[in-house]
TORKOL-773751 format. One record per atom (N, C-alpha, C): x, y, z; residue number from 1; residue in three letters. Coordinates in steps of 0.02 Angstrom, whole numbers, plus 50000, padded with zeros to 5 digits. Example, Ala and Ser with C-alpha at 12.3 -4.5 7.8 and 13.67 -1.06 7.14 Angstrom:
% TORKOL-773751
X:50660&Y:49716&Z:50390&pos:1&code:Ala
X:50615&Y:49775&Z:50390&pos:1&code:Ala
X:50660&Y:49835&Z:50390&pos:1&code:Ala
X:50642&Y:49888&Z:50354&pos:2&code:Ser
X:50684&Y:49947&Z:50357&pos:2&code:Ser
X:50645&Y:50002&Z:50394&pos:2&code:Ser
//
This chain:
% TORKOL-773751
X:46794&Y:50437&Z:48055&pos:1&code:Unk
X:46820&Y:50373&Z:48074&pos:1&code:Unk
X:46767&Y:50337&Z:48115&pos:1&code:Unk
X:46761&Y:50269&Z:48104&pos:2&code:Unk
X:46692&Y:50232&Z:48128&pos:2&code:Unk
X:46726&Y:50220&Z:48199&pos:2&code:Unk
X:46687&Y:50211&Z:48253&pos:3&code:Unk
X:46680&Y:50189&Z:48305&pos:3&code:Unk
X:46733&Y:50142&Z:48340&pos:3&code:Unk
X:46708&Y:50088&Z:48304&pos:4&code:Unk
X:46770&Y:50002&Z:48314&pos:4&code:Unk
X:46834&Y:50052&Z:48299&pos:4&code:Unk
X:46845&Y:50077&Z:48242&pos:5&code:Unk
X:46909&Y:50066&Z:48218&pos:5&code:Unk
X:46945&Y:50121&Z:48266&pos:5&code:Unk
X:46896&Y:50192&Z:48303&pos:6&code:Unk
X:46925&Y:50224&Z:48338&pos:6&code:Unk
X:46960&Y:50209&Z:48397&pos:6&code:Unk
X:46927&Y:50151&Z:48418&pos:7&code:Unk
X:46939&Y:50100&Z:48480&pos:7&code:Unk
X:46999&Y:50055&Z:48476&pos:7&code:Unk
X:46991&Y:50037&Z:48422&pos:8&code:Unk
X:47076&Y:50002&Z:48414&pos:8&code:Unk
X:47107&Y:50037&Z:48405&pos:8&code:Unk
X:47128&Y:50095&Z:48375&pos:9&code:Unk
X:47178&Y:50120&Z:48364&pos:9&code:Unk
X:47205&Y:50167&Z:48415&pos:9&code:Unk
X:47155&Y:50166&Z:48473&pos:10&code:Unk
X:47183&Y:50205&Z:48555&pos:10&code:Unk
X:47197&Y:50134&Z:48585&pos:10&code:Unk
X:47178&Y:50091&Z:48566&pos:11&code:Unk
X:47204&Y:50033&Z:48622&pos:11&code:Unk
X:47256&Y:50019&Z:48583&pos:11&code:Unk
X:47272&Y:50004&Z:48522&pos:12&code:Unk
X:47346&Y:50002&Z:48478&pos:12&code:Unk
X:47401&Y:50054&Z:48531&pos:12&code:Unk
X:47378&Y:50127&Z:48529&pos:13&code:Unk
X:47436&Y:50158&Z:48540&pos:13&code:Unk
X:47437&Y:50152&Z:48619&pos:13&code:Unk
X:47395&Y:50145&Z:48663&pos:14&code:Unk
X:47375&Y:50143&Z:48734&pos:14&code:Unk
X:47465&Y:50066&Z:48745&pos:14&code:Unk
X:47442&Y:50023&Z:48716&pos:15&code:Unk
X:47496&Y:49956&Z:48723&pos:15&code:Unk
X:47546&Y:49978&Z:48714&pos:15&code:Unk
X:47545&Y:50006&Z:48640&pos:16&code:Unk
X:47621&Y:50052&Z:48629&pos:16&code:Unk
X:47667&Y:50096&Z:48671&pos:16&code:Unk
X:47618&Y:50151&Z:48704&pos:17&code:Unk
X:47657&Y:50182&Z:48741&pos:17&code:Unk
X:47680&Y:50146&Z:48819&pos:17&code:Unk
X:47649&Y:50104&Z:48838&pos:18&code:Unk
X:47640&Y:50069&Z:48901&pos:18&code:Unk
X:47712&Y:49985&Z:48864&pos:18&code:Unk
X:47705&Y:49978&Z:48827&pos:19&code:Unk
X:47761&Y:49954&Z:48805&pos:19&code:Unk
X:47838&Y:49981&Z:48802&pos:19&code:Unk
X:47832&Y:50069&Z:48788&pos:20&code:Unk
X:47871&Y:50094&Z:48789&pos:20&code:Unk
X:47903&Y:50106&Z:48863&pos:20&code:Unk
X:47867&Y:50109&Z:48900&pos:21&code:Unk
X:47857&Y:50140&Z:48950&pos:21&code:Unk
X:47891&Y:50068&Z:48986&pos:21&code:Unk
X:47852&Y:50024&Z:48974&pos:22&code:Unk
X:47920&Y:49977&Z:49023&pos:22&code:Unk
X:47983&Y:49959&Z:49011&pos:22&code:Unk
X:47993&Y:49981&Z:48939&pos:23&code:Unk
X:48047&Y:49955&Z:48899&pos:23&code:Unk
X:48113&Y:50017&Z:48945&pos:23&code:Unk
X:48096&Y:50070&Z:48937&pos:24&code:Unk
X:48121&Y:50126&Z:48960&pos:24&code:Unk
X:48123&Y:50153&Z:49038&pos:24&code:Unk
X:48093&Y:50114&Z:49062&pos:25&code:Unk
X:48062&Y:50115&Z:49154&pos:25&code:Unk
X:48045&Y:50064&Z:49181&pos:25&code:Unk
X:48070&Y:49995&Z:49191&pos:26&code:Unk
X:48036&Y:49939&Z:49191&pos:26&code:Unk
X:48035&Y:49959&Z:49285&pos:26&code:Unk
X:48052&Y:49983&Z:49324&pos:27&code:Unk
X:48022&Y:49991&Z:49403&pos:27&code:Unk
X:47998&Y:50059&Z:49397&pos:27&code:Unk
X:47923&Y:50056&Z:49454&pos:28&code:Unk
X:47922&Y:50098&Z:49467&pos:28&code:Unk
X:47884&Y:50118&Z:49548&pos:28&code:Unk
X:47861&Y:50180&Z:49575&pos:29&code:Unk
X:47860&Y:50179&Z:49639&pos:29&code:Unk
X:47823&Y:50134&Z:49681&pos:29&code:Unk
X:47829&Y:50093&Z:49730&pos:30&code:Unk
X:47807&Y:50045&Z:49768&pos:30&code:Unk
X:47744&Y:50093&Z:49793&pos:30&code:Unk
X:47686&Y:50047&Z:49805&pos:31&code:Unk
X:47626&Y:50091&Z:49817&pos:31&code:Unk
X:47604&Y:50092&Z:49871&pos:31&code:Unk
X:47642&Y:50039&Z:49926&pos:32&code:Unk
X:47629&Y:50054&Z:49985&pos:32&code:Unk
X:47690&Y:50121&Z:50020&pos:32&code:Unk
X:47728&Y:50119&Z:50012&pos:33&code:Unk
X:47768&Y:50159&Z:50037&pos:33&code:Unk
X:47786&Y:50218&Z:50000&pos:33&code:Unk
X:47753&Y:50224&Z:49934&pos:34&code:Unk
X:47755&Y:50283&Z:49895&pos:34&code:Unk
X:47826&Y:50306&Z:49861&pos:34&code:Unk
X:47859&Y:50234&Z:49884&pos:35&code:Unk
X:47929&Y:50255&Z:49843&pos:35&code:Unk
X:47989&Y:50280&Z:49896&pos:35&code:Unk
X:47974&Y:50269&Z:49967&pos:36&code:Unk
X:48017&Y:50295&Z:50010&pos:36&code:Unk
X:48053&Y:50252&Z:50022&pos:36&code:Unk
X:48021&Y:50174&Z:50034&pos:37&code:Unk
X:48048&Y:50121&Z:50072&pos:37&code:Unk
X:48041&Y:50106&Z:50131&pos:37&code:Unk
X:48021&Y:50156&Z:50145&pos:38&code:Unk
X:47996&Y:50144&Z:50231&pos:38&code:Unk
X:47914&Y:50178&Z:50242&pos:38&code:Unk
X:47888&Y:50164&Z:50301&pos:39&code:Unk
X:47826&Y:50212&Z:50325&pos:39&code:Unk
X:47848&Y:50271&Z:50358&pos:39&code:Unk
X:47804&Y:50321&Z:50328&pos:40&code:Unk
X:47818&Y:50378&Z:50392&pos:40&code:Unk
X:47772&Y:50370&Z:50434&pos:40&code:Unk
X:47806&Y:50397&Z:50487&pos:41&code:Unk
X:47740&Y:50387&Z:50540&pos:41&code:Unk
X:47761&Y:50471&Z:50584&pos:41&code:Unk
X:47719&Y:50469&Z:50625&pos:42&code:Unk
X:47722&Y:50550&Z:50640&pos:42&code:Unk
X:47740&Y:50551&Z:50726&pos:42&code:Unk
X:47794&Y:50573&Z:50771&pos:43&code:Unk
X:47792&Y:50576&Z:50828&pos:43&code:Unk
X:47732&Y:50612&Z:50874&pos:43&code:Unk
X:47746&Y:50613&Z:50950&pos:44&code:Unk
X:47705&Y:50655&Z:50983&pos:44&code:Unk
X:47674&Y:50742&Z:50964&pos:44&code:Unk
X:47731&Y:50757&Z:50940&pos:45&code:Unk
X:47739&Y:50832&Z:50909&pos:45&code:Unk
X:47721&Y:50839&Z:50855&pos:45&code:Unk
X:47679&Y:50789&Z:50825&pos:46&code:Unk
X:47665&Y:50804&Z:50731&pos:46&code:Unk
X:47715&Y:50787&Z:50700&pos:46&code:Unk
X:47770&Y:50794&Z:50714&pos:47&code:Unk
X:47831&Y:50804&Z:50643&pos:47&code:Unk
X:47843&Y:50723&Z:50618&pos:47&code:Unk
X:47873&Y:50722&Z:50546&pos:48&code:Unk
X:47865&Y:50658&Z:50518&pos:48&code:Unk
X:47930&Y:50624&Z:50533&pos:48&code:Unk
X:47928&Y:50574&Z:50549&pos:49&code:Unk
X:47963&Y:50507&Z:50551&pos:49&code:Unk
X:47984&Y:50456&Z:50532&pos:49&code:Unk
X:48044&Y:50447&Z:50498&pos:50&code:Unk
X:48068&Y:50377&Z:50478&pos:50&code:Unk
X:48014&Y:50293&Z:50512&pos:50&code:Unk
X:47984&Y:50268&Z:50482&pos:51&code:Unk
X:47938&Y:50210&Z:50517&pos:51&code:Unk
X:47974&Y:50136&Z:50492&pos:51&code:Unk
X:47943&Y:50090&Z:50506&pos:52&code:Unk
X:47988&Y:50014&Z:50472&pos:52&code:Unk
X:48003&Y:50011&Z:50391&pos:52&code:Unk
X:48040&Y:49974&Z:50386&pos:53&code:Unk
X:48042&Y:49972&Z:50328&pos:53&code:Unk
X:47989&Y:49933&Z:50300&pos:53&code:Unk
X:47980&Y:49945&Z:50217&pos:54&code:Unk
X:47936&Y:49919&Z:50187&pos:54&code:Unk
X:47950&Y:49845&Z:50164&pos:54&code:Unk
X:47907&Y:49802&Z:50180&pos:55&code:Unk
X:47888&Y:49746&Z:50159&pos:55&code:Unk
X:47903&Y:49728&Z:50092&pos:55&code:Unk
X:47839&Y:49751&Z:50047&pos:56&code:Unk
X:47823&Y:49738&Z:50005&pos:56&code:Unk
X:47864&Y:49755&Z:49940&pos:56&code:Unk
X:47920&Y:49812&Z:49958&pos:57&code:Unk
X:47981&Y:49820&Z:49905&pos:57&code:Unk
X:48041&Y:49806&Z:49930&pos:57&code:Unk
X:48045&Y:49762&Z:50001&pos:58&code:Unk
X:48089&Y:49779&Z:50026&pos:58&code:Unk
X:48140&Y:49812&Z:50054&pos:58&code:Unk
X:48118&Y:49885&Z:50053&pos:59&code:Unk
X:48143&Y:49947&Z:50078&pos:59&code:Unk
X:48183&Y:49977&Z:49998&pos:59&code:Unk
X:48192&Y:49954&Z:49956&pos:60&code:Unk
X:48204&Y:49991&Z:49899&pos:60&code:Unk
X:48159&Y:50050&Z:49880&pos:60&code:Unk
X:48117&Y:50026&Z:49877&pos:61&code:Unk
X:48046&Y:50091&Z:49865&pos:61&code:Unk
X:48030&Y:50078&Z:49779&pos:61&code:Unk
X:48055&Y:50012&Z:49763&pos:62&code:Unk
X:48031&Y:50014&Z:49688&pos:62&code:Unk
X:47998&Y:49966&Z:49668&pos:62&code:Unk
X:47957&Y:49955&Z:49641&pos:63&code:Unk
X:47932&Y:49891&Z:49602&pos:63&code:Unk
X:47919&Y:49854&Z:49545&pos:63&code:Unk
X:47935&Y:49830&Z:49525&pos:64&code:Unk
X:47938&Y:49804&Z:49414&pos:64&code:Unk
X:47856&Y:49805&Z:49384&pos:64&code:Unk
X:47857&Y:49847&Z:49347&pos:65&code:Unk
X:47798&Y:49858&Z:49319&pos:65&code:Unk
X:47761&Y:49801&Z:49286&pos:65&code:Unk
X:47705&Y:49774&Z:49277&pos:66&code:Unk
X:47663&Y:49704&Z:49257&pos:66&code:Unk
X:47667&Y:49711&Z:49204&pos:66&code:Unk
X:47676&Y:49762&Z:49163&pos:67&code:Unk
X:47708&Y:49738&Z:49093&pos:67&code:Unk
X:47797&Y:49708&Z:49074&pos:67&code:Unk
X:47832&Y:49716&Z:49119&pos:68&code:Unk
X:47905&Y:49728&Z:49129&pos:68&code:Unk
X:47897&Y:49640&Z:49158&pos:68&code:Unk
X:47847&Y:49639&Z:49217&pos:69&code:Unk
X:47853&Y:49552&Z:49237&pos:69&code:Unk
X:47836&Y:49513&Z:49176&pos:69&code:Unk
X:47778&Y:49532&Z:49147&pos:70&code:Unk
X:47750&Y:49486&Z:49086&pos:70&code:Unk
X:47804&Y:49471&Z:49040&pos:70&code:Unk
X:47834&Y:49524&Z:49020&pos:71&code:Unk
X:47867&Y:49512&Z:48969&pos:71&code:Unk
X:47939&Y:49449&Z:48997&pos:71&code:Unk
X:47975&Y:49481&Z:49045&pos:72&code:Unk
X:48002&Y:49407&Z:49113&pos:72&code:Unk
X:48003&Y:49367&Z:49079&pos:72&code:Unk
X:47934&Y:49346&Z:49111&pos:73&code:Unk
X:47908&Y:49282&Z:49116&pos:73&code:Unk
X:47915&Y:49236&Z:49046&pos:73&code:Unk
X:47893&Y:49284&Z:48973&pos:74&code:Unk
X:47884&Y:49255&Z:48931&pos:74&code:Unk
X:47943&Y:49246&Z:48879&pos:74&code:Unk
X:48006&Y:49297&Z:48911&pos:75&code:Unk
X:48087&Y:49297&Z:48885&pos:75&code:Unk
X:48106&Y:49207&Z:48926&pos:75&code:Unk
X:48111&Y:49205&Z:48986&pos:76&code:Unk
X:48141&Y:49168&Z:49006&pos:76&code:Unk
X:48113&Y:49092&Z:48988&pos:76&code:Unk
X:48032&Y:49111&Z:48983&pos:77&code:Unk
X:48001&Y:49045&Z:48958&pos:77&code:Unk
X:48038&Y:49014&Z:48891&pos:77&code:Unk
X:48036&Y:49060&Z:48849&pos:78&code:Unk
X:48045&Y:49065&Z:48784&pos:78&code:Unk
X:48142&Y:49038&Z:48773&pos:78&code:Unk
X:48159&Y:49063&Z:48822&pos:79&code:Unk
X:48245&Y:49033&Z:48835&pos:79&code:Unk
X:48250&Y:48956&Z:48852&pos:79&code:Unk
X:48216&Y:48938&Z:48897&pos:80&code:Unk
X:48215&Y:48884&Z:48924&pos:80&code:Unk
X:48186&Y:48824&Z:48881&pos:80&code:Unk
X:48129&Y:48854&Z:48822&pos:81&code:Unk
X:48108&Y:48806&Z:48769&pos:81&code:Unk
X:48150&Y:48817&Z:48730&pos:81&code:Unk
X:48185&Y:48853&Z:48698&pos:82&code:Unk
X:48239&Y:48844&Z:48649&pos:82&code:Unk
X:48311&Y:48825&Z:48650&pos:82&code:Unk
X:48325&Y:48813&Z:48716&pos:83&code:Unk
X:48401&Y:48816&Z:48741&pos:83&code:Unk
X:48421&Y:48734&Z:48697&pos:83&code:Unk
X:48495&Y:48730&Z:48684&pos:84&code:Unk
X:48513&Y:48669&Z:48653&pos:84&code:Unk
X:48509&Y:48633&Z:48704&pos:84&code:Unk
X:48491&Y:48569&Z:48669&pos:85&code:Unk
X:48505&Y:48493&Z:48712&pos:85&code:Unk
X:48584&Y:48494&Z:48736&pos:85&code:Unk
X:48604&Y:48499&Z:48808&pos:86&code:Unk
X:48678&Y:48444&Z:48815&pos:86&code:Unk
X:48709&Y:48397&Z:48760&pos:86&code:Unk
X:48757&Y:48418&Z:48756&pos:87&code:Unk
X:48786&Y:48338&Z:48730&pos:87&code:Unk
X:48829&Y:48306&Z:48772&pos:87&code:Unk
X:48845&Y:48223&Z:48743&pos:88&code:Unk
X:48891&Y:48188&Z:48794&pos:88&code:Unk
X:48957&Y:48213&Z:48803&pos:88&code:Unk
X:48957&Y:48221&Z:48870&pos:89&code:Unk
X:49038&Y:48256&Z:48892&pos:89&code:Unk
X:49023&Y:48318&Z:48940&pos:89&code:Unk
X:48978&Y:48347&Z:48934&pos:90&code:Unk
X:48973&Y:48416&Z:48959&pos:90&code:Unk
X:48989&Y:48417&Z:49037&pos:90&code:Unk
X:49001&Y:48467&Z:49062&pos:91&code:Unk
X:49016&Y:48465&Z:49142&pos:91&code:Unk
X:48952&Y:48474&Z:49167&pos:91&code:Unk
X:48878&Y:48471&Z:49136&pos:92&code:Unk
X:48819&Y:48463&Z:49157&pos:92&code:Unk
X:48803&Y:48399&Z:49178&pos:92&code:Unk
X:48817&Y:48345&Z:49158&pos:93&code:Unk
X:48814&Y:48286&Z:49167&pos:93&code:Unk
X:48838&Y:48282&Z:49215&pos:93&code:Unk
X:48879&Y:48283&Z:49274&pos:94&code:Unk
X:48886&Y:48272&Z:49328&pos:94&code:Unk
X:48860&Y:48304&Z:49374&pos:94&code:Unk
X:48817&Y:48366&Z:49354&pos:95&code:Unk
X:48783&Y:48387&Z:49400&pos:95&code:Unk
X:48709&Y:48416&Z:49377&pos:95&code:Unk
X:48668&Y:48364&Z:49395&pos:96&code:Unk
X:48610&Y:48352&Z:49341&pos:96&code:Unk
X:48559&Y:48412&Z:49389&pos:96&code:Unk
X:48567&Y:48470&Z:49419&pos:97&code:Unk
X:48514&Y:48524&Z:49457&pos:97&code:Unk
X:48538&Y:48556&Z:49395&pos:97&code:Unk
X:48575&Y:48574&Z:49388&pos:98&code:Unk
X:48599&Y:48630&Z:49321&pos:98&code:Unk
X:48553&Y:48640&Z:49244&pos:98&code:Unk
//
């Protein structure tokens, strides 16, 4: 098998499984807090400690994988360009944020 074609066909399945993989796991462990939700931090005595909560997952300890956002992004885009026009009458018309 030549070279190029060996290269696509690991980056073919590389997408694939990483497709799979969000399809089937779309969060996964927050990388500052390692998935706890909080920091440990260690008292006077060594032993480990509950610390603040995490920021960055909001103390869940999970985070949506960048293939899991991409895809988001491009469902909801994709909703919002196809959605029907209103027609006259709708209870949208009186409330034109909707």
């Amino acid at each position: 098998m030549p070279l190029p074609a060996l290269a696509s066909f690991l980056l073919l399945l590389f997408t694939l499984c990483y497709a799979g993989l969000c399809a089937a796991q779309p969060f996964a462990a927050c990388r500052k807090c390692r998935g706890f939700g909080f920091a440990t931090k260690t008292d006077r005595k060594g032993r480990a400690k509950r610390g603040k909560d995490c920021r960055r997952c909001k103390a869940t300890g999970a985070r949506i994988r960048r293939g899991r956002h991409l895809w988001d992004l491009w469902r909801r885009t994709h909703e919002r360009g196809t959605r029907p026009t209103p027609t006259a009458g709708t209870r949208t018309e009186s409330r034109p944020w909707l």
